[in-house]
C-alpha positions in Angstrom: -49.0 -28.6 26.5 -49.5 -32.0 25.8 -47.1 -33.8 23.3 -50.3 -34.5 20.1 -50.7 -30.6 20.5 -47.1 -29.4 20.4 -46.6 -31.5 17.2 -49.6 -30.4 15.8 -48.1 -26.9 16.3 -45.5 -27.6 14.5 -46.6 -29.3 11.6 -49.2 -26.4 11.2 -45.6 -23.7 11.3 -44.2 -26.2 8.5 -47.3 -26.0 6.4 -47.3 -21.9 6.6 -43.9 -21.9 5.6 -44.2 -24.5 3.1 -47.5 -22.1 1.0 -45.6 -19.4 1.8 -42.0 -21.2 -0.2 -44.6 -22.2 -2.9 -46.3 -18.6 -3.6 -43.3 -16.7 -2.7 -41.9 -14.9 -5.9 -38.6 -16.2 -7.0 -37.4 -12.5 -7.3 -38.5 -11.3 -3.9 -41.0 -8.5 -3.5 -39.0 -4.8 -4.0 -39.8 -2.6 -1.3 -37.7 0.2 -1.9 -35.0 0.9 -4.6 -32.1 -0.6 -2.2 -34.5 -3.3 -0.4 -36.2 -6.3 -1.8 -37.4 -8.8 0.7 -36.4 -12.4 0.1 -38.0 -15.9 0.8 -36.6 -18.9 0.1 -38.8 -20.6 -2.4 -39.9 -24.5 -2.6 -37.4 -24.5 -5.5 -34.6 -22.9 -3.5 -35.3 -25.7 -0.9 -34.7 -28.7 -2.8 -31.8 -27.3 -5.3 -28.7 -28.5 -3.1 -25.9 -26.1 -2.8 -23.2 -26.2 -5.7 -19.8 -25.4 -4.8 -16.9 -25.0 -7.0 -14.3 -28.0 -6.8 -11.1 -26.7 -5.3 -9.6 -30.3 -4.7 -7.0 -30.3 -7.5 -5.8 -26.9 -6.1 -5.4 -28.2 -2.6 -4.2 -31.2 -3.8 -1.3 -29.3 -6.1 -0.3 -26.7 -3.4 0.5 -29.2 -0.4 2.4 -26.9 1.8 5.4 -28.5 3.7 5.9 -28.2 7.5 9.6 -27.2 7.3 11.7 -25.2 4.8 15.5 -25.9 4.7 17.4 -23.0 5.1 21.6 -22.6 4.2 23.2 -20.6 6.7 24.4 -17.5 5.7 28.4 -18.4 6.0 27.9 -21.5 3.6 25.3 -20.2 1.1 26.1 -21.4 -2.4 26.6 -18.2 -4.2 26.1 -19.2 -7.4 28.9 -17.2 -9.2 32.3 -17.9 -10.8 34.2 -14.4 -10.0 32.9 -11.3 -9.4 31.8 -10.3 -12.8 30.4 -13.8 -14.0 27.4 -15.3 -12.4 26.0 -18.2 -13.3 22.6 -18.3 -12.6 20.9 -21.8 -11.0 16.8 -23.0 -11.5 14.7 -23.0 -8.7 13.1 -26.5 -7.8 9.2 -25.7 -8.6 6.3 -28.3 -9.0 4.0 -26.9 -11.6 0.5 -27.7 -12.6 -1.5 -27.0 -15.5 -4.1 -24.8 -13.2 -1.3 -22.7 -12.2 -1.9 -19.2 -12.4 0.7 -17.3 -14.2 1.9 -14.0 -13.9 0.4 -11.6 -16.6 2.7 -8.8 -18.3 1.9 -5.8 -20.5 2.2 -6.5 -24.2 5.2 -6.8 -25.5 7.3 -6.4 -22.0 7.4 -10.1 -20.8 11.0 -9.3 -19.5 10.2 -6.7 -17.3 11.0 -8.4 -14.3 14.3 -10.0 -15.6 16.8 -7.3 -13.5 14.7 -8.2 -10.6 15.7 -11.8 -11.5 19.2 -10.7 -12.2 19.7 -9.2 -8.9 18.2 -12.3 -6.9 20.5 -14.6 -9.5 23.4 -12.3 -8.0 23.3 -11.8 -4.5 26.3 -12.6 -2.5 28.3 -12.2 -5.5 27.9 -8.5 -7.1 24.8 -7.3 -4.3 24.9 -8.2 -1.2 21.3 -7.7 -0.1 17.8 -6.4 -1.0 14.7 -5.5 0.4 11.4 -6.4 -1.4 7.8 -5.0 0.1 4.9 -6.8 0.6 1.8 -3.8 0.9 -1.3 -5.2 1.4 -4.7 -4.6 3.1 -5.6 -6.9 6.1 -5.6 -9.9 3.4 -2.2 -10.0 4.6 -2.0 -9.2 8.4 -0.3 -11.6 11.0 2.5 -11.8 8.2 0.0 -13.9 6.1 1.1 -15.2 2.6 4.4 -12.6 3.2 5.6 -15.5 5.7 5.8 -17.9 3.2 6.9 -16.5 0.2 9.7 -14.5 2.3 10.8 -18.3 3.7 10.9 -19.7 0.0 12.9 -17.2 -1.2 15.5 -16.9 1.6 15.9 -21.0 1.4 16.3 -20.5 -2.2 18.6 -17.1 -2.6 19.7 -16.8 0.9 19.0 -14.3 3.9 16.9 -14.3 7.4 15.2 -12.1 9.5 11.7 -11.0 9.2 12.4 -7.6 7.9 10.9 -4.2 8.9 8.5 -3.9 11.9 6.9 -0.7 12.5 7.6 -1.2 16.4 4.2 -0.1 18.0 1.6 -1.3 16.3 -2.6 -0.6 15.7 -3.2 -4.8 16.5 -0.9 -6.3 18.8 -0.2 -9.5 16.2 1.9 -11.9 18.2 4.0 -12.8 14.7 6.5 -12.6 13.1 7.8 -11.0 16.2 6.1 -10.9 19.5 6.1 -7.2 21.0 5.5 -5.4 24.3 6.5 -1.6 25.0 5.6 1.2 28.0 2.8 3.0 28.2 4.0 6.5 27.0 4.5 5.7 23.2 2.5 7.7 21.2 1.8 6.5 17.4 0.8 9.2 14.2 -1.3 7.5 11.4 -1.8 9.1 7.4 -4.1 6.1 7.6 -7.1 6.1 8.4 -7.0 9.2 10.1 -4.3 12.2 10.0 -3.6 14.2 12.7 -4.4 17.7 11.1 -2.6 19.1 14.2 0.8 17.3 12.5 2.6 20.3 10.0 4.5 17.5 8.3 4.3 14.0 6.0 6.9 12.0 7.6 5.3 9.2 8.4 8.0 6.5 6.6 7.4 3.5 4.9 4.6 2.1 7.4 1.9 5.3 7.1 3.2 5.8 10.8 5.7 7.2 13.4 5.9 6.8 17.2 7.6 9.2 19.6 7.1 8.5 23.5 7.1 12.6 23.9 3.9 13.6 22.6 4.8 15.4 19.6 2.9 19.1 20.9 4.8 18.9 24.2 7.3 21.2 24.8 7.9 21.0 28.3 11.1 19.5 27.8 10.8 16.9 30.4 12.8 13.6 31.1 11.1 10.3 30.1 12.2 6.8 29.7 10.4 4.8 27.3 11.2 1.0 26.3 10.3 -1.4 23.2 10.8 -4.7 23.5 11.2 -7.6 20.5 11.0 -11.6 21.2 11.1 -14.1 18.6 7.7 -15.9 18.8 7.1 -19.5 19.0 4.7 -19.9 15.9 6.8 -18.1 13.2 9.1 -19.6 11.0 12.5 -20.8 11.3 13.9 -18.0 9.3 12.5 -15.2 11.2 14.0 -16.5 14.5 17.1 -15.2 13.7 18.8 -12.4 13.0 22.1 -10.6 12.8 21.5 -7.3 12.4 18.6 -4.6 13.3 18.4 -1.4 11.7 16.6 1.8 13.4 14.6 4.1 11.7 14.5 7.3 13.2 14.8 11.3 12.8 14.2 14.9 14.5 15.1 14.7 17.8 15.4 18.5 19.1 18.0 17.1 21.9 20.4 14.6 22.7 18.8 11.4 24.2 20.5 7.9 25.1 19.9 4.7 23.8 20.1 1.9 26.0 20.3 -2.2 24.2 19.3 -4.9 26.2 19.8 -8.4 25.0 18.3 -11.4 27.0 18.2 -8.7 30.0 21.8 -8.0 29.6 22.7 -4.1 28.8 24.9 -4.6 25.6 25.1 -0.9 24.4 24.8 2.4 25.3 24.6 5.0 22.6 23.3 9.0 22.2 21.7 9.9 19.3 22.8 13.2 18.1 19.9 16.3 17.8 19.0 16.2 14.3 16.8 17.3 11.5 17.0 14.4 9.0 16.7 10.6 8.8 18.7 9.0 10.6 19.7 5.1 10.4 21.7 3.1 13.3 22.7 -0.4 12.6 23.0 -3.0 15.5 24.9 -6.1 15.5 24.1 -9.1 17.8 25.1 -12.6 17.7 21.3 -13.7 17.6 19.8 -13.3 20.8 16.0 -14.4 22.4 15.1 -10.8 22.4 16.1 -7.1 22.6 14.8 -4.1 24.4 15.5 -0.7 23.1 15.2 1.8 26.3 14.8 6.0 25.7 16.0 8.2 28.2 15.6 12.4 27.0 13.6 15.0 27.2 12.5 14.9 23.8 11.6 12.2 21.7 12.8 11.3 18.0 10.6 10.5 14.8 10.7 6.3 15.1 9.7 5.3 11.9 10.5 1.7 12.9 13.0 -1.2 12.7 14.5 -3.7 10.4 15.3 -7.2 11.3 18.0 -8.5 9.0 21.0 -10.6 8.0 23.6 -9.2 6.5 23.4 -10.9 2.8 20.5 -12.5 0.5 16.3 -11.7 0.4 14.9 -9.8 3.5 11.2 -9.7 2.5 8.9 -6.7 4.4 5.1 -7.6 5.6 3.7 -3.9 5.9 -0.7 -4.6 6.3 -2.6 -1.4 6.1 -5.7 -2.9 7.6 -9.2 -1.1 5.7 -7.0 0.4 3.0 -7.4 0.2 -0.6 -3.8 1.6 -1.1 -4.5 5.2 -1.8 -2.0 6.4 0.7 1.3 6.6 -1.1 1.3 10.2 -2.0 0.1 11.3 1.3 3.5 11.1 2.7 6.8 13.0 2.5 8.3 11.7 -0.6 12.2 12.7 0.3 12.1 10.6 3.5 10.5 7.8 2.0 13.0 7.5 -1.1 15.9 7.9 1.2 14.8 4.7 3.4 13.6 2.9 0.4 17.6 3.4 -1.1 18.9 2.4 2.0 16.7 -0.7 1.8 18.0 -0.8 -1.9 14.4 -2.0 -2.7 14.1 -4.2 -5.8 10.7 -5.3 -6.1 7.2 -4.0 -4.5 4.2 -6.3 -3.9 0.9 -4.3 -3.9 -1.8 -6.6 -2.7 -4.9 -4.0 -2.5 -8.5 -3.8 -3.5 -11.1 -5.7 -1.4 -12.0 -2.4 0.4 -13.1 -0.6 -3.0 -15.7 -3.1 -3.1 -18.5 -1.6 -2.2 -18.0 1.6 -5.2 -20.3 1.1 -8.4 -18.4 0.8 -11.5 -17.8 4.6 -12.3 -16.3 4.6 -8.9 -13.9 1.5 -9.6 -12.6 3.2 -12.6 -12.0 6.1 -10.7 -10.1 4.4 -7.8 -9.0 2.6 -10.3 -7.3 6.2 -12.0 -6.4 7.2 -8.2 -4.6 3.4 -7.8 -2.3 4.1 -11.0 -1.2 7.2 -9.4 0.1 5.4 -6.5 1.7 3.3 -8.5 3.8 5.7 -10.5 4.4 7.5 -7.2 6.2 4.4 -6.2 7.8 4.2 -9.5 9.3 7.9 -8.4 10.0 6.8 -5.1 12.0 3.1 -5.8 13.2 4.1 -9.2 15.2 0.8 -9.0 12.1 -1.4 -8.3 9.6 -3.2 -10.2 6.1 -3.9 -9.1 3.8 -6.9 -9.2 0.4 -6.0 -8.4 -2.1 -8.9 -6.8 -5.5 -8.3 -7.6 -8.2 -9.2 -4.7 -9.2 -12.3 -3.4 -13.0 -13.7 -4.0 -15.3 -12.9 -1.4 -18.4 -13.7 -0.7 -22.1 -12.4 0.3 -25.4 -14.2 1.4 -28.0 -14.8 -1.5 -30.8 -16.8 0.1 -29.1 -20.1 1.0 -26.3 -19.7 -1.4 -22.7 -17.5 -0.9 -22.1 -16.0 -3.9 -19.0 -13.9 -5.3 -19.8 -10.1 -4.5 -21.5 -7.7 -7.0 -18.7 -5.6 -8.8 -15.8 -7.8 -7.8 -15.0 -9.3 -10.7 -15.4 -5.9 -12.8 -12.9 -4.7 -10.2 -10.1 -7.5 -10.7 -10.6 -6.9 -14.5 -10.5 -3.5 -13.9 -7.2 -3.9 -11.9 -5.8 -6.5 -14.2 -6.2 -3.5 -17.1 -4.5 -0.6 -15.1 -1.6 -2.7 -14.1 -0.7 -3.8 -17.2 -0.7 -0.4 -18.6 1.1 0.8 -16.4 3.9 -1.0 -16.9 3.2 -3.3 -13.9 3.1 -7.3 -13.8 -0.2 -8.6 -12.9 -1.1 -11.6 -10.7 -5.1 -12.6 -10.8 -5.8 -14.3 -6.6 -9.2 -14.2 -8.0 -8.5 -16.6 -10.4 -6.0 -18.8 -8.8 -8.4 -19.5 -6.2 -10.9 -20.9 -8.4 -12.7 -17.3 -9.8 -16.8 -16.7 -9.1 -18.0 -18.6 -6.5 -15.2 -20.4 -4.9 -14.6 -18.4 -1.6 -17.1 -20.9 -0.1 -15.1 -24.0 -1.2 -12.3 -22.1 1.0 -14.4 -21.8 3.8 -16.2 -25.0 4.1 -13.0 -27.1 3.1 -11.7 -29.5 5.8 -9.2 -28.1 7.5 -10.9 -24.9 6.5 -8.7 -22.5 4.1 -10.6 -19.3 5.0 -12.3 -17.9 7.5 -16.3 -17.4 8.1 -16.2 -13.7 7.0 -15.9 -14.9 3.6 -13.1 -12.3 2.9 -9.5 -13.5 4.8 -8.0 -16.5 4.2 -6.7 -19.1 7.3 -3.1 -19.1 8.0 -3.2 -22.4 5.7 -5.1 -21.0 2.7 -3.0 -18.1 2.9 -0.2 -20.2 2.3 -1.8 -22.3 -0.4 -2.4 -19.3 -1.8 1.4 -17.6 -1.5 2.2 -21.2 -2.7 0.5 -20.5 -6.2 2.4 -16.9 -6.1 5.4 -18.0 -5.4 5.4 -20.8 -7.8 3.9 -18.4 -10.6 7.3 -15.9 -10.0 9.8 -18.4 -10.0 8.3 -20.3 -12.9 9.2 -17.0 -14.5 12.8 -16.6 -13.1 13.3 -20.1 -14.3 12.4 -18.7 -17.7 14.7 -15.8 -17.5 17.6 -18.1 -15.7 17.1 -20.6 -19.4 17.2 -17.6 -20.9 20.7 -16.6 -20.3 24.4 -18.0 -21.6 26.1 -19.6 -19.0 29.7 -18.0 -18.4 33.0 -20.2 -18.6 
């Protein structure tokens, strides 16, 4: 075709779509109830995109490269004797945009014996465990990993805490994991084996065995798990002193063989049993570990805790696709006896983007479903408080233009109300991040802070984001540490 015709073709395309932009009805043209088919109008064409200006929250959440942590031997303990602390500030930068923590009327010092535990550790409590539940918001230990290294710099402790072991997503961090081929893994979440005549799952919404769990042939296997520290999490979780194994209902006797850096360092035989059971491993901080099964039946492994032996061990635990409805599915004595081991203090529940899609009668009922969950916990950590994050903004395409999904701010609100009334602090991401609209901003920014799904955040929005949380809870230990007479 010769050149005059090919742009003649084209220009003739540009004018059809040019009458069409100008005759197009702004509205679109409804076809059914659920379908309206959209055009982009002349209008539409020539209004540039408007995106909300995230710069000063960027600008206000720089997050550094490296954390300075104390080793464990010369933390600073912050306490006179053992009955008179004196409690220290935390160093915080904070802004006028800052988001702050929301609490029911009337109960602004709810979280001050969370804060009086953190102000004491080393002196009267040695070590707590606090439990970051999320959806897949917070998977790869996003926005955990950074609010678990600001709190260990500030009130002591290492180790990346619990790790279910074998995993739905082979995440190469906070811990990098491979394992043989004959582990089986149970789920409550999504989908429940109906086959299974109990609720143990533990803390995670799953078990493993590497018997399955309907064999009763009673033959030998060998079965191994392995843990290396992984080159792209941080400083803090590279170490560790102690692990802790999570495990029950073994019908036999099996051994336990520990392998450090290749090197067999322990031999044990756990016991047949019919109840949790919790072994505690010292090591002296090796590269990795291997954990090697050798019986003919397999125990309940509800997983394993990687740990020092004082100060904050904070817990990443992603349900990916959950809107955390899965609490009271599971066997409530098991899970209060590993959350008193744990001696939990404080529970992060960062749920909500996967009740999106529900109309608003259905938001208030998940939203009646959610407070049940909550004062299931409440049962279950009796010594815990809980913060509850509402959802992140995400976005959907309208013509040329992302916009903040339908119902999502009715569902933060929402959130924001049941929380509060339940005698839970409230923490609006929504808002923090710039409210309607600004998922975009997040997305387009340079480096980008989230990714193209519009819904997860990158590794460094995510800690922009944990940034603003974390700044938001100590601004409020700071209050609670001014707050209190200094002892002499």
């Amino acid at each position: 075709m010769k050149p005059f015709k090919i742009l003649l073709f084209f220009l003739s395309v540009i004018a059809g779509l040019s009458i069409i932009m100008f005759f197009f009805p702004a509205d679109g043209i409804k076809i059914t109830n659920n379908f309206t088919l959209q055009f982009e109008t002349w209008d539409d064409f020539w209004t540039p995109v408007q995106r909300k200006n995230i710069s000063q929250i960027v600008e206000n959440n720089q997050v550094e490269d490296t954390v300075v942590f104390v080793e464990e031997d010369l933390f600073d303990t912050m306490y006179i004797d053992s009955v008179q602390i004196v409690y220290k500030p935390v160093q915080i930068s904070v802004d006028s945009n800052l988001q702050i923590l929301e609490f029911p009327e009337n109960q602004d010092t709810l979280l001050d014996a969370f804060f009086a535990t953190l102000g004491s550790l080393n002196s009267v409590i040695d070590k707590i465990h606090i439990l970051h539940y999320g959806d897949s918001q917070i998977e790869v230990d996003r926005m955990t990993s950074y609010i678990r290294a600001k709190l260990q710099a500030a009130f002591g402790g290492f180790g990346s805490g619990f790790h279910q072991g074998i995993q739905a997503f082979n995440f190469k961090q906070p811990l990098v994991v491979s394992y043989s081929s004959n582990w089986n893994r149970y789920t409550m979440f999504p989908r429940v084996d109906t086959t299974i005549l109990h609720k143990r799952y533990g803390i995670s919404t799953a078990f493993t065995t590497f018997i399955d769990i309907h064999d009763s042939s009673f033959t030998e296997q060998t079965a191994w798990i392995k843990f290396e520290k992984s080159v792209v999490a941080r400083q803090n979780v590279r170490k560790f002193k102690i692990v802790k194994l999570y495990y029950g209902y073994n019908s036999t006797d099996l051994v336990l063989n520990v392998y450090t850096d290749e090197a067999l360092v322990n031999t044990e035989v756990l016991a047949a049993n019919q109840n949790l059971q919790i072994k505690t491993f010292e090591f002296d901080n090796p590269e990795n570990i291997k954990f090697e099964y050798i019986g003919t039946s397999s125990p309940e492994i509800y997983g394993y805790s990687f740990e020092s032996n004082t100060g904050v061990i904070v817990d990443n635990i992603p349900v990916r696709g959950s809107s955390g409805l899965f609490f009271g599915r599971n066997d409530f004595s098991l899970s209060a006896k590993i959350y008193a081991s744990m001696n939990v203090r404080l529970i992060i529940m960062q749920f909500g983007g996967n009740a999106i899609s529900r109309d608003s009668s259905g938001i208030r009922a998940y939203m009646s479903y959610y407070k049940n969950q909550i004062n299931y916990l409440k049962g279950l950590a009796p010594n815990a408080q809980i913060i509850v994050i509402g959802p992140a903004d995400m976005s959907e395409k309208e013509k040329n233009n992302y916009v903040t999904r339908k119902n999502l701010p009715y569902l933060v609100e929402q959130m924001r109300i049941m929380a509060l009334n339940n005698g839970c602090v409230f923490w609006n991401m929504f808002e923090a991040m710039g409210g309607q609209n600004s998922m975009p901003s997040w997305v387009f920014n340079d480096p980008p802070l989230a990714e193209k799904d519009f819904i997860h955040f990158t590794p460094n929005g995510a800690n922009i984001v944990a940034q603003m949380f974390y700044k938001a809870l100590m601004l409020e230990y700071n209050r609670f540490v001014q707050n209190q007479t200094p002892s002499i």
